[in-house]
C-alpha positions in Angstrom: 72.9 52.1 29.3 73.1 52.0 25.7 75.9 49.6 25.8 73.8 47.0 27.8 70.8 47.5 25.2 73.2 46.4 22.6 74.5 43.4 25.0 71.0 41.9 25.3 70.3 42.3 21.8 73.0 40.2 20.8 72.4 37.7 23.5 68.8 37.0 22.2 70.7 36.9 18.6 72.8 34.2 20.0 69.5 32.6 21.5 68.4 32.6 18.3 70.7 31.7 16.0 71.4 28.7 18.2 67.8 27.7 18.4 67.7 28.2 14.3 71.1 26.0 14.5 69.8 23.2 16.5 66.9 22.8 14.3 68.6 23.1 11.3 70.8 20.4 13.1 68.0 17.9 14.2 66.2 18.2 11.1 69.3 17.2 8.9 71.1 14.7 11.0 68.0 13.1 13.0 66.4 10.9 11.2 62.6 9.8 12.0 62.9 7.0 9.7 65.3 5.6 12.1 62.6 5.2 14.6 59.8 3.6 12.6 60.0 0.1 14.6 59.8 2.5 18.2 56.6 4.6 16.2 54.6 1.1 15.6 55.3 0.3 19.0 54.2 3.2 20.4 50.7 2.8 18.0 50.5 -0.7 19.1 50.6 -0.2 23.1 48.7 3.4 23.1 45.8 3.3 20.4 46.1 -0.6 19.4 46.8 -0.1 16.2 49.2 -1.8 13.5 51.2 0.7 11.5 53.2 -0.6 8.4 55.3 2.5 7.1 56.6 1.6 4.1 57.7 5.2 2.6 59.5 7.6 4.3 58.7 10.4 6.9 59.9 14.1 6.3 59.8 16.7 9.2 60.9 19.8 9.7 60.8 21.5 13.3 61.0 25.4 13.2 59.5 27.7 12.8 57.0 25.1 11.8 56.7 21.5 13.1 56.4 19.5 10.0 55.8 15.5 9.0 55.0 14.0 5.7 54.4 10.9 5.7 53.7 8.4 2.6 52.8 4.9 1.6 51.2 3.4 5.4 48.8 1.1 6.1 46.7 0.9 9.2 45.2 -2.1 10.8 43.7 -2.7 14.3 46.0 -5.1 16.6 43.5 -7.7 17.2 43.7 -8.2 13.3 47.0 -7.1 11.4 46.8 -9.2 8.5 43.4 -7.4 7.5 44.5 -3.6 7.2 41.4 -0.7 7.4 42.9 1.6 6.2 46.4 2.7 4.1 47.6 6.4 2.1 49.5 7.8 -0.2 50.3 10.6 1.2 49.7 12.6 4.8 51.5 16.1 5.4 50.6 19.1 7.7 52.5 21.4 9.5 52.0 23.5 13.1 53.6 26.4 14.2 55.9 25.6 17.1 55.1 28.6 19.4 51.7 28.8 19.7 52.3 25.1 21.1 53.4 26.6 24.1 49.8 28.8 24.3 47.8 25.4 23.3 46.9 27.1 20.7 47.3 24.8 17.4 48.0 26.9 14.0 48.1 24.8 11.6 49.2 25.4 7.6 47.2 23.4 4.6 46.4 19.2 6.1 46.6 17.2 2.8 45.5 13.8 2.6 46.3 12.0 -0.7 44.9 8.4 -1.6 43.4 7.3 1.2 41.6 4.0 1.2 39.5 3.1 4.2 38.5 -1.1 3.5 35.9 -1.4 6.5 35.5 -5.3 6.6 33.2 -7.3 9.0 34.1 -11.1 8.9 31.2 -14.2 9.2 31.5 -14.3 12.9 30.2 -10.4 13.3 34.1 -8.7 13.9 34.6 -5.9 12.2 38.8 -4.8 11.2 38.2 -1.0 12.9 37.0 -2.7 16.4 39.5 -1.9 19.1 41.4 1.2 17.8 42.2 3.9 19.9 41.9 1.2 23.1 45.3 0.9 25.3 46.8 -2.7 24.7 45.7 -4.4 28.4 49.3 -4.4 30.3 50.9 -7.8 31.2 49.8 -8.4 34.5 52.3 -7.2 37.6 53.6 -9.4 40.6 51.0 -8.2 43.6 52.7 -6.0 46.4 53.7 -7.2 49.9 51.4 -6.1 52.4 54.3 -3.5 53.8 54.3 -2.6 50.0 50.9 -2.1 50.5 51.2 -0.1 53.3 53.8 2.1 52.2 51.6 2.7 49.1 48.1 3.6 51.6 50.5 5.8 53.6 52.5 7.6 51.4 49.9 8.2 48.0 47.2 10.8 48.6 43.6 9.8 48.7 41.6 10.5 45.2 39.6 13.0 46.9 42.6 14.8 48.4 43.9 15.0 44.7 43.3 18.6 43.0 41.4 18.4 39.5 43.5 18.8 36.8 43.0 22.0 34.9 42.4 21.8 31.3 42.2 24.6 28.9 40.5 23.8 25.8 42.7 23.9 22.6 42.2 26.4 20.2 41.9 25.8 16.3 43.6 27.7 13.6 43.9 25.4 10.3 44.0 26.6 6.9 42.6 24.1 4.8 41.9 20.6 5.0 42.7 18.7 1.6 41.4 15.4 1.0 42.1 13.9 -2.1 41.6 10.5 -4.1 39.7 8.6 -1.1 38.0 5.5 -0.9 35.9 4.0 1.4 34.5 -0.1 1.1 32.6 -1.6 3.4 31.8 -5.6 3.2 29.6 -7.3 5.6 29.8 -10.8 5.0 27.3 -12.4 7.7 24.2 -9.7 5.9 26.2 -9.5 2.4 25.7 -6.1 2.3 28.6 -4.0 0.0 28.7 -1.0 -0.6 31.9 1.4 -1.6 32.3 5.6 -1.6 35.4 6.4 -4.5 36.8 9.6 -5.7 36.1 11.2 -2.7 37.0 14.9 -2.6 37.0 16.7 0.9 37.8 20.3 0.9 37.4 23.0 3.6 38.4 27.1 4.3 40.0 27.9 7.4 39.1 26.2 10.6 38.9 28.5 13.7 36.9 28.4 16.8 33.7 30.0 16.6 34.3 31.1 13.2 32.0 28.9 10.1 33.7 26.4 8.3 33.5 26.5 4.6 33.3 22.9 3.5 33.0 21.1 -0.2 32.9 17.7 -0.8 32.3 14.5 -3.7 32.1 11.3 -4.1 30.5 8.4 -6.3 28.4 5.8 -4.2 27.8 2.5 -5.0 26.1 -0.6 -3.8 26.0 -4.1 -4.7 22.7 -4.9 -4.4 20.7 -3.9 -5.3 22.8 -2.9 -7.6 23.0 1.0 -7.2 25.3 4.7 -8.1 25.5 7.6 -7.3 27.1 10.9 -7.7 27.5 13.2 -4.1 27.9 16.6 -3.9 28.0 18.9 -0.9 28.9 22.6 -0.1 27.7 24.4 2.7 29.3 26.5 6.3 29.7 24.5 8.9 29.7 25.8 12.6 31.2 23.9 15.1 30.5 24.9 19.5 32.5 22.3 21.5 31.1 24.2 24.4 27.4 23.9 23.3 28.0 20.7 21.4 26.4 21.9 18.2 27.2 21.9 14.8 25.4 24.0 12.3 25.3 23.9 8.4 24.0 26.6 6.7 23.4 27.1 3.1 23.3 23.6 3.0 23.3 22.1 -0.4 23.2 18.2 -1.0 22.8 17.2 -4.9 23.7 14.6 -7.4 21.8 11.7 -9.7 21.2 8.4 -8.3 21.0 5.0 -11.1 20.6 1.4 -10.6 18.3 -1.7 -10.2 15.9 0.0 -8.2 15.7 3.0 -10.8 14.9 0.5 -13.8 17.6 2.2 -15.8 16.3 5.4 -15.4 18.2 8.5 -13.7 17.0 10.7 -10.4 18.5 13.9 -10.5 18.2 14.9 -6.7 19.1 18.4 -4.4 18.4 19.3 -1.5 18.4 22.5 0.4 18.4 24.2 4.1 19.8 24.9 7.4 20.6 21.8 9.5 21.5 22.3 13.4 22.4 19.4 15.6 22.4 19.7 19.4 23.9 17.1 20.9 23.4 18.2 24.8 19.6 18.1 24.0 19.9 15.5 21.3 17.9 17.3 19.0 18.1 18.3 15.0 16.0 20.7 13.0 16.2 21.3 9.4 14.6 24.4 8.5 13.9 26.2 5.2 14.1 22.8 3.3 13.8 22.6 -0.2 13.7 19.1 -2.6 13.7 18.4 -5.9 13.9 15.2 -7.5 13.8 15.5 -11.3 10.7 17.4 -12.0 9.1 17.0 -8.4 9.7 20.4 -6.2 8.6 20.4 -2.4 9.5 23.1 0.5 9.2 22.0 4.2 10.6 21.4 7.6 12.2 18.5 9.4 13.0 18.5 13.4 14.2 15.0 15.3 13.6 15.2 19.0 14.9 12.2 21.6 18.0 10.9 19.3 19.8 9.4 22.1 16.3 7.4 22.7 13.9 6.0 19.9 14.0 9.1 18.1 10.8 11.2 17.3 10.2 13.3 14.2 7.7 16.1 13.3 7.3 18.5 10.4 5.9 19.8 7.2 5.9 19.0 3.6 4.5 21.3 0.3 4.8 19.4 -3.1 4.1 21.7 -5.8 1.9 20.5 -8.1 3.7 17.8 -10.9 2.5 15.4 -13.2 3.0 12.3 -10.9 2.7 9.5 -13.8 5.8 11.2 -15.8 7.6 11.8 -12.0 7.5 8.1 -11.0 8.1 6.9 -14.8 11.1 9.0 -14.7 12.4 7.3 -11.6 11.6 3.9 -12.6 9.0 2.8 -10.7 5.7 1.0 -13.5 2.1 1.8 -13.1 -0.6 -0.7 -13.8 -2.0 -0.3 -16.7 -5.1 2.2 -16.2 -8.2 3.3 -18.3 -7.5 7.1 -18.5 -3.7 7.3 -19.9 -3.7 11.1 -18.5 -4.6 9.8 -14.6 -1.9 10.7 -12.4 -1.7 14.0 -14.4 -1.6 16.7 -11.7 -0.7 16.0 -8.2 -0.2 18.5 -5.2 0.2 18.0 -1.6 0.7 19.6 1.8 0.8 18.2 5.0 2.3 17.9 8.5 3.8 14.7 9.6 5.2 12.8 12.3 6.6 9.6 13.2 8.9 7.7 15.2 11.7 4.9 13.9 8.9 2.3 13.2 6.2 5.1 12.3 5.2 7.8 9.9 1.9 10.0 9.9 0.6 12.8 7.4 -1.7 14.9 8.9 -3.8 17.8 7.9 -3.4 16.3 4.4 -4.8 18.7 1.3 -4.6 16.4 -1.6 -5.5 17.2 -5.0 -5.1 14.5 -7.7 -6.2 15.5 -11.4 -9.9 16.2 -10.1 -10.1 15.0 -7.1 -9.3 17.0 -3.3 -8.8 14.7 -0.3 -8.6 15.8 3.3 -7.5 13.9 6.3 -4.3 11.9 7.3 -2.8 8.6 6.4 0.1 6.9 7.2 2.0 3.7 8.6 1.3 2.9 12.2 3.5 0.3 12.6 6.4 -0.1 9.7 7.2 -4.3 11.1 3.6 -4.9 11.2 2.7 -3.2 7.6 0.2 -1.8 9.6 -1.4 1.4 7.0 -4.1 3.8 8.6 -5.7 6.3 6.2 -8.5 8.2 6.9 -9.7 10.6 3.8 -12.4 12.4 2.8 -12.9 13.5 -0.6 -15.2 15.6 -2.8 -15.4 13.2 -5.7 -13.3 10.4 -7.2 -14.0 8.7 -10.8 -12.3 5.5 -9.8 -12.8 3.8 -13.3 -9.8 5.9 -14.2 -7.0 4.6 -12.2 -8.6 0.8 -12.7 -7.5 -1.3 -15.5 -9.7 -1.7 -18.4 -12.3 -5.0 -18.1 -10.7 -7.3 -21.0 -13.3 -9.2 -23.3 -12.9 -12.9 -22.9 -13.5 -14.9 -25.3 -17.2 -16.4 -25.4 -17.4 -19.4 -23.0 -19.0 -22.6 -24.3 -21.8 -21.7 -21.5 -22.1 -18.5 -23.6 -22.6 -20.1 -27.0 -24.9 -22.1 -25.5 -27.2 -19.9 -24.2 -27.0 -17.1 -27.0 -28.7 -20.1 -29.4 -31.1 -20.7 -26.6 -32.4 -16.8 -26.3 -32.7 -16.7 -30.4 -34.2 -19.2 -30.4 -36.7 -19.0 -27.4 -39.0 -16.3 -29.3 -41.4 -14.6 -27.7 -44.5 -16.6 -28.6 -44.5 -19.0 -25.7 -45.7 -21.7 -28.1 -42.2 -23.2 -28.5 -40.6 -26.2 -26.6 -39.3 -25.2 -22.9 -35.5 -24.1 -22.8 -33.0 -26.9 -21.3 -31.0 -25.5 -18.5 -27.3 -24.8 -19.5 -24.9 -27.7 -19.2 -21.7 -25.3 -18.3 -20.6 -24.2 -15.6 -20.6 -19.9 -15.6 -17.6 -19.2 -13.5 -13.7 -19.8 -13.2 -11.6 -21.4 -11.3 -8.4 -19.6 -11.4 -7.2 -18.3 -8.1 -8.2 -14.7 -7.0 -7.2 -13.3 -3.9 -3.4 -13.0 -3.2 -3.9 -15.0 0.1 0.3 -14.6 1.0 -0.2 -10.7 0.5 -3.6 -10.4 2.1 -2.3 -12.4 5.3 0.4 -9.6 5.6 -1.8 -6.6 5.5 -2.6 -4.5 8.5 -4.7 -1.7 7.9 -7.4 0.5 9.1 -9.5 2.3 6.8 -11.9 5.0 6.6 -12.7 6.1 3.4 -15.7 8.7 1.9 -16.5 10.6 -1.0 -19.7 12.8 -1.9 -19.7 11.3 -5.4 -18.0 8.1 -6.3 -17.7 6.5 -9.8 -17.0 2.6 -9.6 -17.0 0.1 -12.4 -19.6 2.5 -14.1 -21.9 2.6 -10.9 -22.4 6.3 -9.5 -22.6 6.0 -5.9 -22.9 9.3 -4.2 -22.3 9.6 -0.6 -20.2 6.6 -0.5 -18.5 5.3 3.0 -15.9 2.8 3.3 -14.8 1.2 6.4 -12.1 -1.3 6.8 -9.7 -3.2 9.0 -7.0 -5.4 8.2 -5.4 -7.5 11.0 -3.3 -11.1 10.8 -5.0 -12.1 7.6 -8.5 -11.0 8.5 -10.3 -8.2 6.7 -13.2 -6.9 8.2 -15.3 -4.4 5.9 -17.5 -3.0 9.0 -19.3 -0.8 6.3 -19.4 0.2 2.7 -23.0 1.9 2.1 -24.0 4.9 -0.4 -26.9 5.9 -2.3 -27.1 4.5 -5.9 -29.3 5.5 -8.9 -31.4 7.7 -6.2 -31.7 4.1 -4.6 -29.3 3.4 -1.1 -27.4 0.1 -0.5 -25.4 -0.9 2.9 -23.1 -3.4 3.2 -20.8 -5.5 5.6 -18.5 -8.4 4.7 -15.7 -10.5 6.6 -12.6 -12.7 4.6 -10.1 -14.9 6.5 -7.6 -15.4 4.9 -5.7 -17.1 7.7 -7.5 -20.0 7.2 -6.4 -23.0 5.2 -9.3 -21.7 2.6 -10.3 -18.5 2.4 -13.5 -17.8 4.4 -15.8 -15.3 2.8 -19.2 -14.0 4.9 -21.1 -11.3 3.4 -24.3 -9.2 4.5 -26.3 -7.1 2.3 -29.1 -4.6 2.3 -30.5 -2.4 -0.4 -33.8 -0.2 -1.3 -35.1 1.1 -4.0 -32.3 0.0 -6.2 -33.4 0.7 -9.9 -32.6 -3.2 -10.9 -32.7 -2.5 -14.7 -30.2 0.4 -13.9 -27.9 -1.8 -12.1 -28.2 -5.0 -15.4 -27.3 -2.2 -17.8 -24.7 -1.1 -16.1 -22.9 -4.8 -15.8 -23.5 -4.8 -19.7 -26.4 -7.9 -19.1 -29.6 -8.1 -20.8 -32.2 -5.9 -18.9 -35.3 -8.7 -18.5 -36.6 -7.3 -15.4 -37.3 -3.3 -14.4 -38.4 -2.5 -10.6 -37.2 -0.9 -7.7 -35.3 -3.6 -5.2 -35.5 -4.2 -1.8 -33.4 -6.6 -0.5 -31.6 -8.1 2.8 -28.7 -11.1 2.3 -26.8 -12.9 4.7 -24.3 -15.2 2.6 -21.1 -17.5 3.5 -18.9 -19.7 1.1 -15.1 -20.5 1.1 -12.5 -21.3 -1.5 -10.3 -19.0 -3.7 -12.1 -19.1 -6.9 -15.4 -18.3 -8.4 -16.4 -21.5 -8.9 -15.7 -22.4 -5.3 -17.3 -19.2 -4.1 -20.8 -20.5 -5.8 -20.1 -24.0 -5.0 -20.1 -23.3 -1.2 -22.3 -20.7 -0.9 -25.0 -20.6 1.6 -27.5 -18.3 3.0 -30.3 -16.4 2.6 -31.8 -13.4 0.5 -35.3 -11.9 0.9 -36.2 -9.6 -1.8 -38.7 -7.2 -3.6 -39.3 -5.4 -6.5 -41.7 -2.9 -7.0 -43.4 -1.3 -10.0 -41.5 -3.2 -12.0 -42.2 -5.0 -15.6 -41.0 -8.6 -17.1 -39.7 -7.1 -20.5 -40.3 -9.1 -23.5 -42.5 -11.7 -21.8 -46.1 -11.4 -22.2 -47.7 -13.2 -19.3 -51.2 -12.7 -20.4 -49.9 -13.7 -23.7 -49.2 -17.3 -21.7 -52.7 -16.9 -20.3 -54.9 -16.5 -23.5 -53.0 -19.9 -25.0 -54.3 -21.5 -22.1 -57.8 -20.3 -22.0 -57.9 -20.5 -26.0 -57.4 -24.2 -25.7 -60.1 -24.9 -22.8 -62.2 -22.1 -25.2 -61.0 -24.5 -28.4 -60.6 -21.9 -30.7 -57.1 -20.5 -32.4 -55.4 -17.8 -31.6 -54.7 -14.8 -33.6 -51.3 -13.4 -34.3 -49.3 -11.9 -31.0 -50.6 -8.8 -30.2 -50.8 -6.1 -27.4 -47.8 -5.6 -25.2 -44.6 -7.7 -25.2 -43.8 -6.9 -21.5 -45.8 -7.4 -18.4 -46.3 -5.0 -15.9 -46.4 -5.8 -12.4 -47.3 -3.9 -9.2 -44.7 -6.1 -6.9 -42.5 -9.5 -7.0 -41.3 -11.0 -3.6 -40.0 -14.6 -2.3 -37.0 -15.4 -0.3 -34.1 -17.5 -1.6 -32.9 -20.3 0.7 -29.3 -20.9 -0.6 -27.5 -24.5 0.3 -24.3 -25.3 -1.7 -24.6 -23.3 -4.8 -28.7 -24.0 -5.1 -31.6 -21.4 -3.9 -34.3 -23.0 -3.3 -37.9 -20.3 -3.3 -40.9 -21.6 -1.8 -42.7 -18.2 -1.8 -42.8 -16.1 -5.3 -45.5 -14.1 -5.2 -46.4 -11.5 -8.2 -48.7 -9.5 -8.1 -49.8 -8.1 -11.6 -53.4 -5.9 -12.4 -55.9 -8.7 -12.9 -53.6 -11.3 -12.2 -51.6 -13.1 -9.3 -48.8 -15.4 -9.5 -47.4 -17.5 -7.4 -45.1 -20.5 -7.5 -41.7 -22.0 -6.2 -38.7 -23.1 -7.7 -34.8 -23.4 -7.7 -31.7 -21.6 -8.7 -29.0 -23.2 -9.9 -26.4 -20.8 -9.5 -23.5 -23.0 -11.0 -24.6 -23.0 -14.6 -27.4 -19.7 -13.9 -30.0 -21.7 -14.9 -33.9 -21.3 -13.2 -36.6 -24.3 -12.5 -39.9 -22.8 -11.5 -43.5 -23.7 -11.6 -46.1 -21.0 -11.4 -49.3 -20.8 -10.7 -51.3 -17.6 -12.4 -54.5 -16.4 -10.9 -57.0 -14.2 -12.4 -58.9 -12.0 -9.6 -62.0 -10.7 -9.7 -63.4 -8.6 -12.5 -61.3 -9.2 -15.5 -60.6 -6.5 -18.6 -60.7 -7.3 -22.0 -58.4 -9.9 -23.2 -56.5 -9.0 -26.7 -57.8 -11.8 -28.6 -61.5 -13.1 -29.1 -60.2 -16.3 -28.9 -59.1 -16.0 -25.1 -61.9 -13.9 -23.7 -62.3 -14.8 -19.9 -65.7 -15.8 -18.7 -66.5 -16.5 -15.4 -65.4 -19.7 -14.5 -61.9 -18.8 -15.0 -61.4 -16.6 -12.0 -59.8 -18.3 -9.3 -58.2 -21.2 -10.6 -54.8 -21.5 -10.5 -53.2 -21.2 -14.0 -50.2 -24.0 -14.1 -47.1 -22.1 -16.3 -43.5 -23.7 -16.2 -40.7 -21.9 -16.2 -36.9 -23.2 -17.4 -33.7 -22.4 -18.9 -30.7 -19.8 -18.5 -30.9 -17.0 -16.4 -30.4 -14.8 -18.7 -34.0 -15.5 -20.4 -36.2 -13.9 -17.2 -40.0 -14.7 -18.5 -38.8 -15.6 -21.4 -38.3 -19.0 -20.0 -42.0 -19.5 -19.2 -44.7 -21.7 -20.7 -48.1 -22.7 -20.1 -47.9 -26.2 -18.6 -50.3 -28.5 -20.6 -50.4 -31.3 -18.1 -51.4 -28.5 -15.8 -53.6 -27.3 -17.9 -55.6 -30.7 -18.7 -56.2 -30.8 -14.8 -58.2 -27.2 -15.2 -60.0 -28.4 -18.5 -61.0 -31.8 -16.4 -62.1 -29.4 -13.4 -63.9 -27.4 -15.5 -66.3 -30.2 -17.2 -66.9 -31.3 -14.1 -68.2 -27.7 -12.8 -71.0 -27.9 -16.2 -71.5 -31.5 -15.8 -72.9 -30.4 -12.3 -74.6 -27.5 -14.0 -76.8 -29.5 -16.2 -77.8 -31.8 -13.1 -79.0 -28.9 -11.3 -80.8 -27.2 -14.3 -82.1 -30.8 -15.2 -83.0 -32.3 -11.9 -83.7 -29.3 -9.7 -86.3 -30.2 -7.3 -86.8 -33.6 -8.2 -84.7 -35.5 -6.3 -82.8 -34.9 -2.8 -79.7 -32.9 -2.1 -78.1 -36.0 -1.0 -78.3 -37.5 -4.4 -77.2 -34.4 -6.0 -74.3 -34.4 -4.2 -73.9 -38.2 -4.7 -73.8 -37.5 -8.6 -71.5 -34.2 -8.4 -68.9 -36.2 -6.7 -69.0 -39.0 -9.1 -67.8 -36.2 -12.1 -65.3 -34.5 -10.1 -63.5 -38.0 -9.5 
């Protein structure tokens, strides 16, 4: 017994020692480089590819199955003169009996300078098309039908055929090594180039069901825009061929992006989390996310549902607060100018969002910037169309800060013009009657961006409980707005405004060949002093306005704005004054010259009070036209019509002042009313700039002869009924009256 033990141990020494000696004899007197013609054939028919092996191939066979292969281009049959894809260098190893369990160990896989050059030519054919495809066999002569029958009668149907039965291989790889790679890729119908260099790939052992430790580099760059990057990535990859999933945890993605887009600044990026990617149910999540880009920080959540469809997303997204004006400096992208240089100072944001490939929406949103909290969502319903949707509400919003600051022009020749006028209009009323202003008071350059307006789709819903614009503090403010095809519709934008309330609707088409502008306009109880001061105009006028417009005009400029602009504007003001123009100052020249006495110096008040001023503006081309003023002052009515020229701002009224009833006092002997006065109509002129209000008004001495000539005539009758009296018939009376009033 023992001596057959020691018989079948040196049998399996002989085994082995003659499988050690046949590989020690194939790997030293069989050559592989021999074969290299038979290798590219092989490539060519089975996985249509061209193989150029220009260095030689090393091998060893036990007890590890060994190649090395160096210097070998790859290109794809269908176009060998434009390689993908050549290396340096390509060695790995696999232990031989495991083979035989299909099970592959494998030592270190190395890959040394490997250049992939991914080319797409002008006709839309890229060099990697075709590889891996069987070359299409040269077509066979066709059986005889006894051929054909011997073929139906001796091969087994498909069905009768028993499924092959495959056991899946199992993974045991130390390392993968890549080293030195390089990846271009040149479309030249789009133009877009782009390249990945110096691209390091490392990895820990790769075993089934066991995570992957996996490192990798690389410098990115594109051509334009004109664009680099640095790539770095560690994390533990988990790969489930069963399950088809591939996890990474402790993901970590960072580097520093530069380029044309950047503006020569630097964007230091990472990013965090656990990625998972199912592909059975062709879903992704991203979970414990963290970002930072240069000083920004932001924590959230990502998941991708329907990937093998038009893929849908859904998540959240915390940005800590950051000073967003330093953040978007940093990464190149200019502000307009602004009038607070600390705006943008403090930003902070959290939301959930969703979207689809041509979508994104930010729900829930809890926005603060510097002082100001918004609520609501925004977003982009349609990315082709441009079509925005935000819906906010805020608590309040100084918008003078994020506007640029109003530049002072130069004074305009209109300007000069009128500012000699006003010093020298006085506030007498004795002097000659201002000339309207020869100069036009608006511009012609262009303002709307009519390309730009015509791309905007948007819907808008805006509202803030206190609102600062250009100076005006509008409280309860509401802003609706839809953009569509070059139409903007502003359905409302109302608010209350110095305790006063204002509503507003307006329409612009820009798709038309000019601009068409309709507006429609409502306010009460507007403080109209407030609102002068607040443009920075001379206050002429105080009173409480109620008003209702419904204008139209065209054009692109404010000159053709005023030029076609038509409509109509009823309006009131109530308990209101005419600052620095004495009405009844007007009134006592005019009665002091029927009285023929002189006036004193100016005295009493400057300003005239009034209880209410109404008329309606009829507006054709640039011109209102009032048929109806009416003001109503204690004592006193005036009424008159007129025209607004709105081109140069210049008025061309004539009133007619009316003293009722019992009158007070006048402030100069020389003026006193008596009687007679009341009821006539009291002619006073009124021209000049707009700018002047009352100012502009005189007492109209041809007017005024017509009242002196009335009034003769009224004592001329006097004296015939205090001479005549009884005398002589009514009939002849009447005769003689009518003779002086002719």
């Amino acid at each position: 017994m023992k001596s057959f033990s020691k018989l079948i141990g040196l049998l399996l020494l002989g085994v082995l020692l003659i499988v050690v000696a046949a590989g020690f004899a194939l790997t030293h007197f069989f050559d592989p480089n021999d074969y290299k013609d038979e290798i590219r054939q092989l490539a060519r028919k089975h996985a249509n590819l061209e193989l150029e092996l220009n260095g030689d191939i090393g091998w060893s066979l036990f007890p590890w199955l060994g190649i090395e292969i160096t210097d070998a281009k790859v290109a794809s049959a269908e176009m060998p003169d434009d390689p993908f894809a050549d290396l340096r260098l390509l060695g790995l190893s696999v232990q031989v009996m495991p083979l035989l369990r299909k099970e592959i160990q494998m030592s270190d896989i190395r890959i040394d300078g490997l250049n992939l050059n991914l080319h797409r030519n002008a006709q839309g054919q890229g060099n990697w098309e075709h590889i891996g495809q069987p070359r299409a066999e040269e077509p066979k002569t066709a059986p005889t039908s006894q051929q054909n029958d011997a073929t139906v009668s001796t091969a087994p149907s498909t069905a009768e055929r028993p499924a092959p039965r495959t056991t899946p291989l199992k993974l045991d790889i130390n390392s993968l090594i890549i080293n030195g790679a390089r990846i271009d890729f040149h479309d030249e119908q789009s133009g877009q180039q782009f390249n990945l260099e110096s691209v390091q790939l490392t990895t820990g052992a790769i075993r089934d069901a066991q995570p992957i430790a996996l490192k990798f580099s690389g410098f990115f760059g594109n051509a334009k825009p004109l664009l680099r990057a640095r790539i770095e990535l560690t994390t533990k990859a988990s790969i489930d061929q069963v399950l088809q999933r591939i996890i990474l945890d402790d993901l970590k993605l960072s580097g520093e992006v530069a380029g044309e887009p950047l503006q020569g600044k630097t964007a230091n990026f990472t990013a965090r989390g656990n990625l998972l990617y199912d592909q059975s149910a062709h879903v992704a999540h991203w979970d414990n996310l963290k970002l930072s880009i240069n000083q920004l920080k932001a924590l959230g959540e990502l998941q991708a549902t329907e990937l093998d469809k038009q893929a849908k997303f859904k998540g959240a997204l915390s940005i800590a607060a950051v000073n967003l004006q330093e953040f978007l400096s940093g990464i190149g992208i200019s502000l307009p100018d602004m009038a607070d240089k600390k705006a943008l100072s403090h930003f902070e944001l959290s939301t959930l969002f969703q979207g689809t490939s041509n979508s994104v929406l930010l729900n829930d949103i809890a926005l603060s910037i510097d002082q100001t909290q918004l609520t609501g969502s925004v977003g982009i319903k349609d990315l082709a169309q441009n079509r925005l949707y935000a819906q906010l509400r805020g608590d309040q919003l100084d918008a003078d800060r994020y506007l640029p600051v109003l530049k002072e022009n130069a004074p305009t020749e209109r300007q000069a013009e009128v500012k000699k006028q006003t010093s020298e209009a006085g506030t007498s009323g004795t002097t000659a009657l201002p000339s309207s202003p020869s100069k036009s008071a608006w511009s012609t350059e262009p303002i709307l961006p009519v390309e730009q307006i015509r791309k905007i789709n948007a819907e808008i819903d805006l509202t803030f409980n206190e609102l600062q614009l250009r100076k005006f503090p509008i409280s309860q403010a509401q802003l609706k707005l839809l953009a569509k095809q070059g139409v903007i519709t502003l359905n409302t934008l109302q608010g209350s405004l110095f305790n006063g309330d204002f509503q507003t609707s307006a329409r612009l088409d820009a798709a038309a060949p000019q601009p068409l502008l309709t507006l429609k306009l409502s306010t009460h109880n507007i403080p109209i002093d407030k609102v002068m001061q607040t443009l920075e105009q001379d206050v002429t006028v105080t009173g409480l306005l109620d008003s209702t417009a419904e204008l139209r005009s065209s054009g692109n400029s404010e000159q053709a704005w005023v030029d076609h602009l038509n409509g109509t504007l009823d309006f009131a003001l109530h308990k209101g004054m005419l600052l620095d123009a004495n009405l009844e100052r007007q009134l006592c020249i005019g009665i002091a010259t029927l009285n023929r006495k002189k006036l004193g110096p100016n005295s009493g008040n400057k300003d005239t009070p009034f209880n209410d001023l109404r008329g309606t503006l009829n507006i054709r081309n640039g011109i209102a036209h009032n048929p109806d003023l009416h003001v109503a002052i204690p004592g006193l009515s005036v009424k008159g019509q007129g025209n607004l020229n709105l081109s140069v701002l210049s008025l061309d009224y004539r009133l007619g002042m009316i003293i009722q009833g019992d009158t007070h006092p006048m402030p100069d002997p020389a003026c006193q009313v008596n009687k007679r006065y009341v009821g006539l109509e009291w002619p006073i002129r009124c021209r000049g700039p707009l700018e002047l209000g009352a100012k502009a008004c005189r007492i109209d001495q041809d007017g005024l002869g017509k009242i002196a000539a009335t009034l003769a005539g009224e004592k001329i009758n006097e004296k015939i009924n205090e001479k005549l009296g009884d005398k002589v018939s009514p009939e002849l009376k009447d005769a003689l009256k009518g003779l002086f009033k002719r």
